[in-house]
KEGU-956188 format. One line per 8 residues: for each residue x, y, z of N, C-alpha, C. Coordinates in Angstrom, 3 decimals. Layout:
N
X:Y:Z:X:Y:Z:X:Y:Z | ...
***
This chain:
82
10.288:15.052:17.566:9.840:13.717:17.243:8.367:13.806:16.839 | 7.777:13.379:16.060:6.517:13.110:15.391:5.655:11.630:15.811 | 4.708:12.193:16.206:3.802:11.145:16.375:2.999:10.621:15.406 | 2.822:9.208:15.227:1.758:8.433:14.345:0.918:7.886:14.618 | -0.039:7.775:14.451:-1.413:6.785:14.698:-1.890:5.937:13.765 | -1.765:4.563:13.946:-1.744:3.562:13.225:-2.940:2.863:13.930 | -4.079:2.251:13.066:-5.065:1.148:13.109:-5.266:-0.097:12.986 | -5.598:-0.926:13.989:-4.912:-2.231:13.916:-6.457:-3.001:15.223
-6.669:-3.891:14.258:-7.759:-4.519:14.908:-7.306:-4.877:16.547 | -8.437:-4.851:17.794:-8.425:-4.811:19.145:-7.230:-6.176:18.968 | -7.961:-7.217:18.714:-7.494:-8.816:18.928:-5.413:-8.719:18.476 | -5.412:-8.002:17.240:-3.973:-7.524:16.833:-3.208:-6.583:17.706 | -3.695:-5.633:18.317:-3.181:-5.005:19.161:-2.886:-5.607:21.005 | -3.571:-6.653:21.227:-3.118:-7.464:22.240:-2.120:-8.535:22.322 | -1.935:-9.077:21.028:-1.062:-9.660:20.401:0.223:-8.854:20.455 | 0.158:-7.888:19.631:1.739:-6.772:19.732:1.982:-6.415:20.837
0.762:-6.465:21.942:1.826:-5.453:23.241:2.460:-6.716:24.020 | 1.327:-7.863:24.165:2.054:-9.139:24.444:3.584:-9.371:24.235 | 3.925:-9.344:22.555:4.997:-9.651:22.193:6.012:-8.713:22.584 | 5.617:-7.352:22.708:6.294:-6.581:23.488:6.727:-6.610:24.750 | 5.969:-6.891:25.487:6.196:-7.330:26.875:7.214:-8.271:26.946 | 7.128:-9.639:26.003:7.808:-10.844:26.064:9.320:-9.998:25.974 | 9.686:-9.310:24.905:10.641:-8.988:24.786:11.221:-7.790:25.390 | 10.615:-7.274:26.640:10.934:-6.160:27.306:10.780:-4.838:26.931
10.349:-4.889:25.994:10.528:-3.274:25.368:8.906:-3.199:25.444 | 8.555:-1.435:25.740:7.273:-1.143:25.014:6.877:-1.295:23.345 | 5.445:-1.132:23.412:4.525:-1.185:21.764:5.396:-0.664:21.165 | 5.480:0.824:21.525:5.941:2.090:20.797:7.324:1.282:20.294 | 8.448:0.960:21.074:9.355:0.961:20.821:9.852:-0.538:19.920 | 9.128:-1.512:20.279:8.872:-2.629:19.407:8.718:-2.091:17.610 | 7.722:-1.069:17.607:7.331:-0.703:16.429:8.764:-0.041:15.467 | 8.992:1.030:16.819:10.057:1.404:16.094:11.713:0.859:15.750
11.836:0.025:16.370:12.565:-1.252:15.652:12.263:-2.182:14.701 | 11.319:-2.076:14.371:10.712:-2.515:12.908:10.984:-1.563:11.934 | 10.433:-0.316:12.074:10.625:0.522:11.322:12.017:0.647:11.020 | 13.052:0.665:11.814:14.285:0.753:11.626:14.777:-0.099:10.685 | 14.096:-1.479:10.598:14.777:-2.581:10.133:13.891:-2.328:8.597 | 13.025:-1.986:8.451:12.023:-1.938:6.847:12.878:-0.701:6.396 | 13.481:0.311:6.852:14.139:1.219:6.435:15.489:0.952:5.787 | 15.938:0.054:6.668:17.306:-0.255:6.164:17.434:-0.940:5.112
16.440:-2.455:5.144:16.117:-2.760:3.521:15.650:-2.204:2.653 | 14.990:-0.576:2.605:14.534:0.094:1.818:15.969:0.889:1.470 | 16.451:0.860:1.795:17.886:1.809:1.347:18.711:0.405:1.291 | 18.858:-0.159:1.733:19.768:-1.113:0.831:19.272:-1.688:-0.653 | 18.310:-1.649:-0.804:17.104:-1.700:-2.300:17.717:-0.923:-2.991 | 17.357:0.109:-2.263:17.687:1.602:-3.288:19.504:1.849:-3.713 | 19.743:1.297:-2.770:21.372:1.299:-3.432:22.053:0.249:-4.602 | 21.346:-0.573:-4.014:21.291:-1.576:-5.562:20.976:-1.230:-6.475
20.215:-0.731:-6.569:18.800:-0.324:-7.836:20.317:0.870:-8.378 | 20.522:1.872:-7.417:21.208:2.681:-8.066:22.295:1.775:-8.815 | 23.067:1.100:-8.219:24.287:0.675:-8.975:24.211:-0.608:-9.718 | 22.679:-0.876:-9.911:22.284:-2.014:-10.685:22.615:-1.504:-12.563 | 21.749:0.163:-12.115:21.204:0.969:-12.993:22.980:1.462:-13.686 | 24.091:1.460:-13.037:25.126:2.180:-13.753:26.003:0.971:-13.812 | 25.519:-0.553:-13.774:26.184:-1.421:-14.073:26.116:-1.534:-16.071 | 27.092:-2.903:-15.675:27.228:-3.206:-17.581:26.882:-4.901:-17.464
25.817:-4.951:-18.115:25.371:-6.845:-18.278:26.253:-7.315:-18.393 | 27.157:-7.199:-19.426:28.084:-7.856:-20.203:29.166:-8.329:-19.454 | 29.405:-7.258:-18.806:31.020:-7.397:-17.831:30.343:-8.181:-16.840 | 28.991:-7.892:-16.275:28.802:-8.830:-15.262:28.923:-9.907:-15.442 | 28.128:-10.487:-16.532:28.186:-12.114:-16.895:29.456:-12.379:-17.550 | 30.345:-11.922:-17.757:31.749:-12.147:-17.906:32.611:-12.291:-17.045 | 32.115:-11.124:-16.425:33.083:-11.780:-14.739:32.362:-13.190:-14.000 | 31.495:-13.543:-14.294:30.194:-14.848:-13.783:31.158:-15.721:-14.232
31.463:-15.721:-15.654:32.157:-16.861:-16.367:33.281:-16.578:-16.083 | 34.551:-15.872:-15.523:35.630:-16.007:-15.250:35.960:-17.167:-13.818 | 34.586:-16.857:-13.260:34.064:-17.254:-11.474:33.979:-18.803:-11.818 | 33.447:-19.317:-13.199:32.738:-20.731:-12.949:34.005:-21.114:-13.553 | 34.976:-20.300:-14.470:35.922:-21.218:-14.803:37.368:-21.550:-13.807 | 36.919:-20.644:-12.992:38.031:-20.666:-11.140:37.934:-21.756:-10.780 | 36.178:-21.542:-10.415:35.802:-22.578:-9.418:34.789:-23.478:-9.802 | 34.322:-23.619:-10.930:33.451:-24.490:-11.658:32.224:-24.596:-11.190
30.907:-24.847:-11.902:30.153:-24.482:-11.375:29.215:-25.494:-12.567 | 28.886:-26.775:-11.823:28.161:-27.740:-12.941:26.854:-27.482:-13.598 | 26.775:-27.678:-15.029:25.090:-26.907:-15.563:25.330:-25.824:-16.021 | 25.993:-24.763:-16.331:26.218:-23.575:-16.243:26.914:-23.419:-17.745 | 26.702:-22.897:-18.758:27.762:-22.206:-19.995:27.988:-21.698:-19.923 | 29.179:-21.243:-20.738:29.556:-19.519:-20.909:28.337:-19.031:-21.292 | 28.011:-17.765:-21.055:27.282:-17.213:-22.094:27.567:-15.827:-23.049 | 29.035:-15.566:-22.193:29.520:-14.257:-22.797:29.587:-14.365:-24.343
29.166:-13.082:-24.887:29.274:-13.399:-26.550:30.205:-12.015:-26.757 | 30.857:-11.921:-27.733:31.921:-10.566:-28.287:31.348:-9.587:-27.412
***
């Protein structure tokens, strides 16, 4: 396991262990449930991004307009073109 040292004004750091306390857990471990959680939206990002990147516009907004003509969706045109 690797240690970090992070800087964080006195007044901020009484604040976090506080909130730590409130919630039973130590600093350390408060932190690292954050980290856990910024990680997971960083890879759920990144998995999008990947399959954003090997998507097709076209089919998307075609399947959009198959969706509004299901279930309608007021304001909205087709916009699929050939």
């Amino acid at each position: 396991m690797a240690a970090m040292t992070i800087r964080v004004p006195d007044a901020k750091h009484a604040r976090l262990k506080r909130m730590a306390a409130r919630q039973g857990v130590s600093l350390n471990k408060l932190i690292e449930e954050w980290s856990n959680v910024a990680l997971a939206q960083f890879d759920a990002e990144t998995r999008f991004l990947v399959r954003a990147g090997r998507g097709d516009p076209h089919a998307g907004l075609a399947l959009l307009d198959q969706l509004d003509a299901v279930f309608g969706r007021p304001g909205r045109k087709a916009t699929t073109q050939g």
